[in-house]
Every structure is written in C-alpha cells, then in structure tokens.
BAGU-109491 format. One record per residue: x, y, z of N, C-alpha, C in turn; residue in three letters. Coordinates in pm, whole numbers. Layout:
((X Y Z) (X Y Z) (X Y Z) 'Ala')
...
//
This chain:
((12891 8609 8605) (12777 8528 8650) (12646 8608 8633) 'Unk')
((12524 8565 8587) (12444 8629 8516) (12375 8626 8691) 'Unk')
((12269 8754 8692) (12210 8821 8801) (12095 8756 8785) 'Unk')
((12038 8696 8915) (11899 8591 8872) (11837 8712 8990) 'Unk')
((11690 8735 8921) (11590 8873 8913) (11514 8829 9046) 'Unk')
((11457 8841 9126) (11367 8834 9193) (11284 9003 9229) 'Unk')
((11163 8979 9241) (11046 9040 9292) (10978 8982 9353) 'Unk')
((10969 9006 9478) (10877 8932 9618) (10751 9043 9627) 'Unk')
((10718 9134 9563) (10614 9249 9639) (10560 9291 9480) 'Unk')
((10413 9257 9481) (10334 9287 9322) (10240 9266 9358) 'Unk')
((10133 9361 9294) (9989 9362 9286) (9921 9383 9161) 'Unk')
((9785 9274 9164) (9732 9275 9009) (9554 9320 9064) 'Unk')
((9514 9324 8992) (9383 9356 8975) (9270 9251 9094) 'Unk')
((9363 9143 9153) (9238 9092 9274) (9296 9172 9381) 'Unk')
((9366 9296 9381) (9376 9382 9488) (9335 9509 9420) 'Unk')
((9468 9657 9453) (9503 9770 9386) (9589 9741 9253) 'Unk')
((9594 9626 9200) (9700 9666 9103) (9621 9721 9013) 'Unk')
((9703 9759 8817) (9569 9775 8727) (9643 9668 8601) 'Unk')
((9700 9556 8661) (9701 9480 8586) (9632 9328 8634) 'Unk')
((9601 9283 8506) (9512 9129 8591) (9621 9046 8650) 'Unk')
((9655 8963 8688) (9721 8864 8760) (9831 8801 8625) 'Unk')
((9719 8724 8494) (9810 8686 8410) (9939 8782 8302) 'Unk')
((9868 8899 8298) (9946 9033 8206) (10044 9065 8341) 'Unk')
((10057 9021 8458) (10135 9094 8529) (10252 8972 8525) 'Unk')
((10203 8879 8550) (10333 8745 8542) (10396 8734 8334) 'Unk')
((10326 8801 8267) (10361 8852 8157) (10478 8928 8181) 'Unk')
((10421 9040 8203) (10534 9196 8215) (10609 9146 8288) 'Unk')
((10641 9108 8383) (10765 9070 8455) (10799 8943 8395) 'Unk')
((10783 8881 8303) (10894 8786 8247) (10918 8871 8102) 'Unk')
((10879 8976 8054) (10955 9076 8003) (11047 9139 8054) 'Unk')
((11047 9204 8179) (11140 9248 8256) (11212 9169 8278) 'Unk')
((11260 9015 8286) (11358 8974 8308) (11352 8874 8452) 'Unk')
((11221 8906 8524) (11196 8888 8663) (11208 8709 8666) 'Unk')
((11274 8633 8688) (11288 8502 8683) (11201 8423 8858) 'Unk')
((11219 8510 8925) (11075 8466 9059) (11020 8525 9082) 'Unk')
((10900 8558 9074) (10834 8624 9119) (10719 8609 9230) 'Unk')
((10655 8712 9298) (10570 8645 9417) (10424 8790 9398) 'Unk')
((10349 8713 9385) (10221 8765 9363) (10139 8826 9520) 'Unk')
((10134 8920 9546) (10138 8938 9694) (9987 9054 9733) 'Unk')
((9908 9030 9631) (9809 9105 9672) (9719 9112 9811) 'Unk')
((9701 9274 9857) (9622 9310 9927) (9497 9229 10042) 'Unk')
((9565 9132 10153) (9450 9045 10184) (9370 8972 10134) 'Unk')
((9401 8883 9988) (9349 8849 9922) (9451 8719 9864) 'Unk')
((9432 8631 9810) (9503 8500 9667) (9469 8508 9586) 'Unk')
((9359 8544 9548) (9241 8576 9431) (9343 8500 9306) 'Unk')
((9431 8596 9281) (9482 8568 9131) (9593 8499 9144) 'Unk')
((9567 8425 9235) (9702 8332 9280) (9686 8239 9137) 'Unk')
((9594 8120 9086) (9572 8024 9043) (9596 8100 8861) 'Unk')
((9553 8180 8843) (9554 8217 8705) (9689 8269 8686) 'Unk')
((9760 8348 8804) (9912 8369 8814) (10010 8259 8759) 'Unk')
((9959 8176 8816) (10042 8022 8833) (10060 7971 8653) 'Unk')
((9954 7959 8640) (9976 7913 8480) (9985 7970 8396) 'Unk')
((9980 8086 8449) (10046 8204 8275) (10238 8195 8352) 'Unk')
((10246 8186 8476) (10405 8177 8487) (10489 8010 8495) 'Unk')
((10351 7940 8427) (10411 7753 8388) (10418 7807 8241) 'Unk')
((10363 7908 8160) (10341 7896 8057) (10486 7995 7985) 'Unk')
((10513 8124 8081) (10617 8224 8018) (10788 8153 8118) 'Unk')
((10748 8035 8197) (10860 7960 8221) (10940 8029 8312) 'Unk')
((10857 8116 8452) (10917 8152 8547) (10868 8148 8648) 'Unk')
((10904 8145 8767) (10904 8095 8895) (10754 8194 8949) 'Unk')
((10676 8108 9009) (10548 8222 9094) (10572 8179 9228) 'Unk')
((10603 8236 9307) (10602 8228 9499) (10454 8236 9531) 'Unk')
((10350 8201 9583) (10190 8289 9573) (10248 8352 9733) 'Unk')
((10136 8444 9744) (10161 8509 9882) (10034 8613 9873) 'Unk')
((10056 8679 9984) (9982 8820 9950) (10015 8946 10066) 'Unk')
((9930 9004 10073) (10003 9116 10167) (9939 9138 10271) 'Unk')
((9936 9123 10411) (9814 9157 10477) (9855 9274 10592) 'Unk')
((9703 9309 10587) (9725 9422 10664) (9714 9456 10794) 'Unk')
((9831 9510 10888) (9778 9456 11039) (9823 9638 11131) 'Unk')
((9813 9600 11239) (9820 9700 11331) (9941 9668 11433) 'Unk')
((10000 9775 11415) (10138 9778 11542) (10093 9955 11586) 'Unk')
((10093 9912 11739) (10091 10049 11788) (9969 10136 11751) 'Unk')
((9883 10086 11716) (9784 10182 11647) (9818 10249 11509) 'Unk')
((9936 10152 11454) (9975 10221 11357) (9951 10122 11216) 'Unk')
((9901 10179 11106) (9921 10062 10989) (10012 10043 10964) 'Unk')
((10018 9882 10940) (10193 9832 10883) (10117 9729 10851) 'Unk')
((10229 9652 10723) (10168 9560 10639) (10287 9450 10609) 'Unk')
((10269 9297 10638) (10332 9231 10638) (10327 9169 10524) 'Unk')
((10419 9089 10420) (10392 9012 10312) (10394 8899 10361) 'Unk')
((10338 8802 10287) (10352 8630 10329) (10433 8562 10230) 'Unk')
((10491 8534 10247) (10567 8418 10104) (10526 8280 10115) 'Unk')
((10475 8212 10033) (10476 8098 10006) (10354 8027 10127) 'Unk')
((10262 8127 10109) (10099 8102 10133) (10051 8018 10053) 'Unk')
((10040 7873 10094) (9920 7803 10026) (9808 7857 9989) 'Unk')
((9778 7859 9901) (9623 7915 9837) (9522 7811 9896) 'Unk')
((9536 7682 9942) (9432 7617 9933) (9463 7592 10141) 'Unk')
((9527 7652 10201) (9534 7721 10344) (9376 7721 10387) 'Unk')
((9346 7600 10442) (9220 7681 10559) (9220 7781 10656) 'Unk')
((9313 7790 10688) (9338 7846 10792) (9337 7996 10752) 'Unk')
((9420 8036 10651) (9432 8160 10560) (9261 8199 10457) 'Unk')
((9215 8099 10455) (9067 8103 10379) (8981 8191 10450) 'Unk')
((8967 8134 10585) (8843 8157 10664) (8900 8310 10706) 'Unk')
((9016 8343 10717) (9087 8513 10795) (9016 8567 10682) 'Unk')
((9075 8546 10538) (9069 8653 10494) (8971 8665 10395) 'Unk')
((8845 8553 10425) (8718 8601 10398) (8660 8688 10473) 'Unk')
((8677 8672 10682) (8669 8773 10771) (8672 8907 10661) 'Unk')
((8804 8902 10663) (8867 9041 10618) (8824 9119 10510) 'Unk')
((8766 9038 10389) (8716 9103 10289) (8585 9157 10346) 'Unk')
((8522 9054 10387) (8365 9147 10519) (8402 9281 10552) 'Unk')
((8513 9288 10596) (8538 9382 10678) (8600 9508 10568) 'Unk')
((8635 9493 10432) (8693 9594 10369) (8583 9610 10273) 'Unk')
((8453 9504 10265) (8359 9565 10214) (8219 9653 10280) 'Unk')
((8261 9676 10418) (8192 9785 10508) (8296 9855 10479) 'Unk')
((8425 9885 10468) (8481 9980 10497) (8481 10069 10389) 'Unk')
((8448 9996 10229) (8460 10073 10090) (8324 10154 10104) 'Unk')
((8210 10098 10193) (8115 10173 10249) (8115 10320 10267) 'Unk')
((8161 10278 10360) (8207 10394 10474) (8282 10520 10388) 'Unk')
((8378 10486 10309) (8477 10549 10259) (8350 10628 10163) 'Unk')
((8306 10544 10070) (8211 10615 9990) (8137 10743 10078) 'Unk')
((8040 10689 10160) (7964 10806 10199) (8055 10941 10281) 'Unk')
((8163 10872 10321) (8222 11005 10390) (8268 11070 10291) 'Unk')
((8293 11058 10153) (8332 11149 10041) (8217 11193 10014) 'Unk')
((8100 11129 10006) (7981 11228 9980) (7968 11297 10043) 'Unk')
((7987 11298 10197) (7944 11395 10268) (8038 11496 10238) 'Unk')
((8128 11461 10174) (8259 11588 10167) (8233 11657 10028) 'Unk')
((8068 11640 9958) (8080 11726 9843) (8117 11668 9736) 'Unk')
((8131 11548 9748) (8238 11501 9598) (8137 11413 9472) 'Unk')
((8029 11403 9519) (7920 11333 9481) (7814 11223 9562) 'Unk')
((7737 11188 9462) (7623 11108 9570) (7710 10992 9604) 'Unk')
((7659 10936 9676) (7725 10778 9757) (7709 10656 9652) 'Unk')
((7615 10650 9573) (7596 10586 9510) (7702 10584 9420) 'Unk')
((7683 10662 9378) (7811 10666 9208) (7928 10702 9231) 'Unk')
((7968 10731 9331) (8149 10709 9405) (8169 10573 9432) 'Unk')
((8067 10487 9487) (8089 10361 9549) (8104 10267 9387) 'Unk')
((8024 10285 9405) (7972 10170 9170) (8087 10240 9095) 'Unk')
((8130 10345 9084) (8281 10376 9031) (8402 10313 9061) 'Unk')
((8401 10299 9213) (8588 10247 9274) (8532 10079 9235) 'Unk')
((8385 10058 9273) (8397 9877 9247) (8360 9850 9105) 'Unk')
((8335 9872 9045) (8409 9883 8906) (8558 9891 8869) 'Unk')
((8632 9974 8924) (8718 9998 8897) (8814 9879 8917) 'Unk')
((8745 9838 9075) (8820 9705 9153) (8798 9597 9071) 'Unk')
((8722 9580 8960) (8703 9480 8865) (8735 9320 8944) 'Unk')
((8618 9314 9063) (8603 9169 9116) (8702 9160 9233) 'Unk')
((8793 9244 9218) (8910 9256 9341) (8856 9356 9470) 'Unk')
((8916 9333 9570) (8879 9405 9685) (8899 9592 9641) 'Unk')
((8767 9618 9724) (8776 9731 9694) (8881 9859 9767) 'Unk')
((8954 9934 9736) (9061 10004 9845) (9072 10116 9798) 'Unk')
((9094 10277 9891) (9174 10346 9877) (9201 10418 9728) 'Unk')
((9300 10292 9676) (9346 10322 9539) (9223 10357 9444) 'Unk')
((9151 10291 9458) (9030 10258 9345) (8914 10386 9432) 'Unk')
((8903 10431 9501) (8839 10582 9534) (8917 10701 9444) 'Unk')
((9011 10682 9454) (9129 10792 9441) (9080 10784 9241) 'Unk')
((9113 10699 9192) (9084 10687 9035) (8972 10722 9006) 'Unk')
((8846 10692 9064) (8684 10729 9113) (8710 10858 9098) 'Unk')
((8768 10921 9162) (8715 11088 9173) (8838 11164 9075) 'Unk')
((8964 11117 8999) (9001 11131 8867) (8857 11117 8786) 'Unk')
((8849 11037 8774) (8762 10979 8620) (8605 11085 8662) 'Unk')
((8589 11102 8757) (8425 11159 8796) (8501 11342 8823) 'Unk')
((8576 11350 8758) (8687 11527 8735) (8671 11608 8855) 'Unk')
((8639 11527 8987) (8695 11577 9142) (8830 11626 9170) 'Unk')
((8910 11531 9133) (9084 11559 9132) (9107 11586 9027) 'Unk')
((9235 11645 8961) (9321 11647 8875) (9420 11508 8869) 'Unk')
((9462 11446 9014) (9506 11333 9021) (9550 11249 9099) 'Unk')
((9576 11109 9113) (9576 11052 9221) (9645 11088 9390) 'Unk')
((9754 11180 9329) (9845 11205 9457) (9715 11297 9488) 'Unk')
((9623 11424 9433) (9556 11518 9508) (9458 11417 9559) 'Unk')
((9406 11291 9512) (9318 11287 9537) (9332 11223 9701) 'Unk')
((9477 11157 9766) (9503 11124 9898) (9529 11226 9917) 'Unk')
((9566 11349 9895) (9656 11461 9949) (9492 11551 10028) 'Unk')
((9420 11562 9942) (9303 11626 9994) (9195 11526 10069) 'Unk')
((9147 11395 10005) (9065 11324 10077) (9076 11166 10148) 'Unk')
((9214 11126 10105) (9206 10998 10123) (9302 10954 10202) 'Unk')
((9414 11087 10231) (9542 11047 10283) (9505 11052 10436) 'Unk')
((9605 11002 10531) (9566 11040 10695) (9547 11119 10755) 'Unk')
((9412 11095 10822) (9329 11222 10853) (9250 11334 10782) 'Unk')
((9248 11252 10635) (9142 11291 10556) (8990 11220 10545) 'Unk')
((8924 11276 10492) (8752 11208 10510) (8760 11098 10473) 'Unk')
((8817 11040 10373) (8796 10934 10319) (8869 10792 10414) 'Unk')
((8973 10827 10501) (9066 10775 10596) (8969 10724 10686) 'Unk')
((8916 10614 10650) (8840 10497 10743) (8908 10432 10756) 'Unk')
((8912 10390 10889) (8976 10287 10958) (8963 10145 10933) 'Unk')
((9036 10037 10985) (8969 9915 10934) (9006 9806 11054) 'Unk')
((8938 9750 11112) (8975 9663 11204) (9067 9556 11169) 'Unk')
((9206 9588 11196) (9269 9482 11100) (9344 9443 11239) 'Unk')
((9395 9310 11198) (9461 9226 11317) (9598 9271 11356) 'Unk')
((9598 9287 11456) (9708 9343 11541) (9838 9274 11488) 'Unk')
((9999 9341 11480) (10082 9259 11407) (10117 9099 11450) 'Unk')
((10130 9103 11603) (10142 8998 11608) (10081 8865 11600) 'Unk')
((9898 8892 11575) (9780 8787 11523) (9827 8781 11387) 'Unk')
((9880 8892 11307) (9898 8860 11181) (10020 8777 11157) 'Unk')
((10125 8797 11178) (10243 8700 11169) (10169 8571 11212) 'Unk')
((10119 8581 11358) (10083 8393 11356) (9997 8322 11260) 'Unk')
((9910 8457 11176) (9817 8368 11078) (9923 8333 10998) 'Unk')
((10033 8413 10945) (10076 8356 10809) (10209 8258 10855) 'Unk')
((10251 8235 10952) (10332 8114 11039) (10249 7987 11009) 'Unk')
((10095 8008 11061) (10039 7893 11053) (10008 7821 10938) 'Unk')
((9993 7985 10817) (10016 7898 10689) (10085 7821 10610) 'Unk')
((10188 7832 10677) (10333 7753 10652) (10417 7811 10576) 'Unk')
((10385 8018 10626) (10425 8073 10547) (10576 8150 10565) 'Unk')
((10616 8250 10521) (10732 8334 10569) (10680 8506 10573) 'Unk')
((10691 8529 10686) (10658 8653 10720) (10743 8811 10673) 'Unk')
((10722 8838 10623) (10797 8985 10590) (10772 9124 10586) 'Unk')
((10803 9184 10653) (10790 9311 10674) (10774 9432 10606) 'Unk')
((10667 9437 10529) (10703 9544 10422) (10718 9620 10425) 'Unk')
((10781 9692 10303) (10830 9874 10277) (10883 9955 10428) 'Unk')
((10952 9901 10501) (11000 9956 10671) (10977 10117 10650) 'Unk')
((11046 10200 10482) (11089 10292 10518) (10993 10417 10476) 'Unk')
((10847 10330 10461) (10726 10451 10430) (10668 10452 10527) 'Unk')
((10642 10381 10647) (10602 10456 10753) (10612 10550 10816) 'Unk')
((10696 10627 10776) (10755 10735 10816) (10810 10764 10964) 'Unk')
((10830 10651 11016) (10903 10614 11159) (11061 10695 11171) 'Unk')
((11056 10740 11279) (11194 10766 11362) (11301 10657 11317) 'Unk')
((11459 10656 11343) (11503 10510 11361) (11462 10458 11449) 'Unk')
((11456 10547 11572) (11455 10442 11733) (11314 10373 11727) 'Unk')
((11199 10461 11655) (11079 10385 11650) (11057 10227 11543) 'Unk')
((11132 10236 11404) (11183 10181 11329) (11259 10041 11440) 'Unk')
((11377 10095 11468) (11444 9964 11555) (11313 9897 11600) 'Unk')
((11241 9937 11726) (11136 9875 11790) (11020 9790 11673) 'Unk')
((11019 9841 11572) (10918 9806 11481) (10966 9656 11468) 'Unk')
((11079 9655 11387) (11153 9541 11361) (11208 9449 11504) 'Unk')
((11215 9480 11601) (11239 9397 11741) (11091 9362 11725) 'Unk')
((10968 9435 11763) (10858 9354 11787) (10805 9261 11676) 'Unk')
((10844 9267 11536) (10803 9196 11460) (10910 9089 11449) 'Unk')
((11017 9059 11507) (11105 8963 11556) (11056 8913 11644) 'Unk')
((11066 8948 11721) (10978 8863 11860) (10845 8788 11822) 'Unk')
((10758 8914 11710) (10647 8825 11691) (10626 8667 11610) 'Unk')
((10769 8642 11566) (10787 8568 11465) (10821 8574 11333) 'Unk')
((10851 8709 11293) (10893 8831 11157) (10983 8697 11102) 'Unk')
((10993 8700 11000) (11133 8637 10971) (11228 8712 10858) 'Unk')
((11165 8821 10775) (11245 8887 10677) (11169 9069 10706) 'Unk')
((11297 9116 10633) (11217 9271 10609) (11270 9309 10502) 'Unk')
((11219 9406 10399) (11230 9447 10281) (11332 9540 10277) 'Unk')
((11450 9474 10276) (11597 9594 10292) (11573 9688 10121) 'Unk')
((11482 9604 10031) (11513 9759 9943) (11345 9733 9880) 'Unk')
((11278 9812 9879) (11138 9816 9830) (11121 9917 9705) 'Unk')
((11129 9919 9608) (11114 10022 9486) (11285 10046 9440) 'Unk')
((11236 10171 9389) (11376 10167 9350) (11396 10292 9444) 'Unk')
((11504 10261 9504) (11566 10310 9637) (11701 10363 9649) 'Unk')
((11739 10452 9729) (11857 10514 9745) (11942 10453 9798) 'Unk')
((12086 10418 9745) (12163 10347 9825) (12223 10382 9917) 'Unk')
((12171 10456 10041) (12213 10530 10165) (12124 10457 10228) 'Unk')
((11957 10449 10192) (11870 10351 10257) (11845 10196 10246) 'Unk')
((11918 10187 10120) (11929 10034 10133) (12038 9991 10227) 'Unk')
((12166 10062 10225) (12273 10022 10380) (12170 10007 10460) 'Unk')
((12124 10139 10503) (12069 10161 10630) (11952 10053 10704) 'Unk')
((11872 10050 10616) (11803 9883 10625) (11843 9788 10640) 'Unk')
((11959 9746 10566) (12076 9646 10567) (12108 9613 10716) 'Unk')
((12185 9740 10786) (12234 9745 10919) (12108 9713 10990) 'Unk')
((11993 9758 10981) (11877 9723 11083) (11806 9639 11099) 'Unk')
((11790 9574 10933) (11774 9378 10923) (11868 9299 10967) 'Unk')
((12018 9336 10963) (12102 9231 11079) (12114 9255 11179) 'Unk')
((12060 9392 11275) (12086 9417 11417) (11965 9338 11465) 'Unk')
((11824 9333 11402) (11732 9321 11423) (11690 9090 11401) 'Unk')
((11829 9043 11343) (11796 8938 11315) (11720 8872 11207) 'Unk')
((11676 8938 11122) (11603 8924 11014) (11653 8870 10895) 'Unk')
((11641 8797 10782) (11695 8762 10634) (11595 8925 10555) 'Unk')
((11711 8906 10486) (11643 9020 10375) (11535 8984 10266) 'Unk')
((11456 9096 10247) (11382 9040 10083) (11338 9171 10025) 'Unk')
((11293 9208 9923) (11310 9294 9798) (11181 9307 9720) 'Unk')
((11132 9358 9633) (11032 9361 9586) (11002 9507 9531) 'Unk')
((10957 9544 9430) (10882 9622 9385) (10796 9726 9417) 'Unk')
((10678 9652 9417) (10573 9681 9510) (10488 9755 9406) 'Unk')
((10491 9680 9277) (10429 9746 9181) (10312 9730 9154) 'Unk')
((10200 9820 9107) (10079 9844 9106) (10014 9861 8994) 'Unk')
((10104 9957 8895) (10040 10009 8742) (10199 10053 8703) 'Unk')
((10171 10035 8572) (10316 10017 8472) (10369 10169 8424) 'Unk')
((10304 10308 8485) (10368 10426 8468) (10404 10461 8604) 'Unk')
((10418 10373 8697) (10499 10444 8799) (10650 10380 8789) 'Unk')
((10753 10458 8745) (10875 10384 8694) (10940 10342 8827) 'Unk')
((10948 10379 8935) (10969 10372 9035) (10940 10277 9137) 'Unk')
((10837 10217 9085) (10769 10060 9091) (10758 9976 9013) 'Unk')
((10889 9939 8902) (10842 9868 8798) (10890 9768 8836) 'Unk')
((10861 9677 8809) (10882 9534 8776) (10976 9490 8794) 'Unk')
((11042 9398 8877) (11203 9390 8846) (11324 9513 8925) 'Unk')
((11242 9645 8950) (11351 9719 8971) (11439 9734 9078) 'Unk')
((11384 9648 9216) (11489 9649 9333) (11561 9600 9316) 'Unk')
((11652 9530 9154) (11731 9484 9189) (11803 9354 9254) 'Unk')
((11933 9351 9326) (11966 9289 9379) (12016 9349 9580) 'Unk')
((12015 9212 9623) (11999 9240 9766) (12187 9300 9768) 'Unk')
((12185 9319 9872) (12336 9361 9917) (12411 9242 10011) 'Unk')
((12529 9273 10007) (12637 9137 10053) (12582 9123 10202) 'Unk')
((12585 9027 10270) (12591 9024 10409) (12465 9031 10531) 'Unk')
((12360 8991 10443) (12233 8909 10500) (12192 8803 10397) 'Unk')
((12127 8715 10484) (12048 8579 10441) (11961 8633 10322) 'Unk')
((11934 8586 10179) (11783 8638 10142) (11702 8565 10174) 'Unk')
((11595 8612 10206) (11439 8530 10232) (11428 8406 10143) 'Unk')
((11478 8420 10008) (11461 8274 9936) (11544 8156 9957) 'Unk')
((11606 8160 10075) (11691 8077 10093) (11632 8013 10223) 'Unk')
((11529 8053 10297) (11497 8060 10390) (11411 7842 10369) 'Unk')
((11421 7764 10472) (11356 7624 10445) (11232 7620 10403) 'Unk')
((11184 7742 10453) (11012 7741 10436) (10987 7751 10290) 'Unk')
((11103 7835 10224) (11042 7883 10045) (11093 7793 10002) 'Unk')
((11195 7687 10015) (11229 7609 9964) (11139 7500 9843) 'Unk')
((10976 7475 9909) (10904 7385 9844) (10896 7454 9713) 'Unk')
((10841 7636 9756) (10804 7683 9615) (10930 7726 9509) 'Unk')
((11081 7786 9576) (11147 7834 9495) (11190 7723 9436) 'Unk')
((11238 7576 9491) (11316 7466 9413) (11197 7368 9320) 'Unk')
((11072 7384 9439) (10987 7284 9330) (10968 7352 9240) 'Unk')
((10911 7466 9185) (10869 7542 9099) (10923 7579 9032) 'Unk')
((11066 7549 9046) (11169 7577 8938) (11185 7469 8878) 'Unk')
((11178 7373 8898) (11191 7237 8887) (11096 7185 8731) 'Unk')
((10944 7245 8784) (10847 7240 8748) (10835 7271 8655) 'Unk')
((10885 7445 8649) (10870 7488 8499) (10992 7485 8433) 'Unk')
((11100 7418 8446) (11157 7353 8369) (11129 7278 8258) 'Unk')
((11057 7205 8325) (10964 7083 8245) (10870 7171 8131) 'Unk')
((10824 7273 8124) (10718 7310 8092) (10736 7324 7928) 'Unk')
//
C-alpha cells in the first residue's frame, strides 16, 4: 500500500521561510508531499497564491499558520490547521500582531546597533528586505549580519546576538497559550502543538506543557517534527496518548539546505494515535480539497 506524504509545518517567504509560498507548494509536490499545510509565522499572507499553484501541481493545501504564544513565561508556538484565510476573527489578531512584530523588528535593530554591529538604519532595511513583504523576524536579522560580514553564520549569528538572552532577544507581547488556542478554536480551526521537543523542557515540565494545552483546548501535538530520532518519536508518542492528544507531523521547513527540514521528511506517524487529519474539523479541507483537485 503506497505511503500517502503529509507535511503539516512549512514556511515561505510571508514569514521566515526563503521560499515564496508558490516554489514551496512546488518543492513539496517534488518531494512527493501529497498534503500539505502552509503554516507561516502569525501570518496567511501566502495562503491564496499557495492554494493555486497546489490546484495547479494537483495536491492537497491545509492553509494554517503558526502562532506565537506564551506558557509560563515561556515561548511556545502553536500551529492552526485549517484556518480560514478569510476568518475575521483571525484577521483583526493577527493584524494586532504584525503591529506588534513591527515594533519589535525595531527594537531588535537598534539593540544590535547598540551592540557594535552597525547603524540602526542599515541592519533594519537589510532583515526587511530580506523579509521581502513578509513579517519581519529573528531569522531575517541573523542573514542581515551574514550578508553585512558581522557573522560567519546563521547559528553564530543566534549563538552570539540573537539567541536567549542575547541583545537582539526582544521580547514580544504575544498571547498567553491559552488566548491563543481560543483564537484558533474560534477559527474553526485545529490546534497543535508545535515542535514539544525544542523547548528544551524537563519531561515532568513537558507532561504539564501538554496537560495545560489540553485543558486549554490543544487538540494535536507534533509526535515527530524534522527528521527525528526514533527514541523521540516513541517518546512523544507515549506523551500525546497520556496527554489525550491526536498526533501530527511536519517538517518545519524554512530553506532547502537544511536537510533536516526538508520537505516531506517526518515521514510517517507511528501505530497507535489518532492523526490530526482525521480529526472532523480538517475534514472540509483534507476531503474537499482532495476532491477539488482531482478535478483540476
């Protein structure tokens, strides 16, 4: 029985990715990826241009995106599946939100100036450039001070200025986890828990992560995110069914030389949880949309 591909976790160029939205629903119907879910950074942006380059290469698009919230004072980032793009409710948040990450690309800029790395001006007009119309983040500083020969390369450039508790590590008022699950509930969406195992949490802190994002309304967590060790995909496994959760999978790919994030590469889920695509809520997009580009 032939292995049908899913990727729930991808980013194109209206976030951190460095591909546009349509070359990315490209590359993954090279890879083989038969659903895919477009999940950028607090943002839909490239939801609509997604859509018809994947009516056109004749594979499934989930839209979604990724948003970013607060548990514990801690960052954690939930995915949405099957976010209406045309969501009022999701419109008005995460215009908020872009307000709020375009003070923060601010901020980020001048605290690298103050750290020596250049004027404020031409660190800032570098990363939003770089962001080419997409929200500005993090990622796109880090390439900024590559290309302006500050770093040697992206890992130095979080390792020395951007990582936690470095200068560039501005904070961002982002909605607490459980405001965030209810925004993307209300979108009529499916909530998922991303990447559990880069937070770098304890288990016992981990367990609690996944209980409070159950309670908050969680409905999946990413039992395998990249390409992953199969000691931690069990281990996730066991803590998405203690925890009540359906599983989901994804990538979490950004740019096409990190092999480790490519396209397609998580694979398949493991025996003995629900997957998220089975879930009633994805139902409109995984069956209509298959349906759809059938026809195509």
């Amino acid at each position: 029985m032939a292995v049908v591909l899913y990727d729930l976790h991808t980013h194109s160029t209206a976030s951190d990715g460095i591909l546009s939205p349509e070359s990315l629903v490209s590359s993954a119907a090279r890879a083989g990826v038969q659903f895919l879910a477009l999940t950028d950074h607090d943002t839909q942006q490239g939801i609509a241009a997604a859509r018809i380059r994947a009516q056109e290469e004749g594979i499934t698009l989930i839209p979604g995106l990724e948003l970013s919230c607060v548990w514990r004072g801690r960052g954690v980032h939930v995915v949405g599946l099957g976010i209406d793009p045309t969501s009022d409710v999701m419109r008005v948040r995460l215009a908020a939100m872009a307000t709020a990450r375009a003070e923060r690309a601010g901020l980020i800029a001048r605290a690298l100036a103050r750290a020596g790395l250049s004027d404020e001006n031409t660190i800032y007009q570098r990363a939003l450039a770089l962001a080419d119309g997409g929200s500005v983040g993090r990622p796109h500083f880090a390439r900024a001070l590559v290309e302006l020969g500050k770093v040697k390369s992206l890992n130095q450039a979080f390792k020395k200025y951007l990582g936690a508790g470095k200068p560039g590590d501005i904070k961002q008022a982002f909605p607490e986890l459980v405001d965030g699950v209810a925004w993307l509930n209300e979108a009529s969406g499916v909530a998922v828990l991303a990447h559990p195992l880069k937070y770098n949490l304890t288990r016992t802190k981990l367990r609690e992560l996944l209980a409070d994002f159950a309670d908050a309304g969680g409905q999946a967590v990413e039992v395998i995110s990249g390409v992953q060790a199969v000691a931690d995909t069990r281990d996730m496994l066991q803590l998405a069914q203690a925890a009540g959760l359906a599983g989901s999978l994804g990538s979490d790919f950004h740019v096409p030389e990190q092999g480790w994030q490519a396209l397609g590469c998580a694979g398949e889920l493991p025996a003995g949880i629900t997957p998220v695509w089975q879930l009633a809520e994805l139902a409109p997009w995984v069956q209509g949309a298959r349906a759809e580009n059938n026809q195509v």
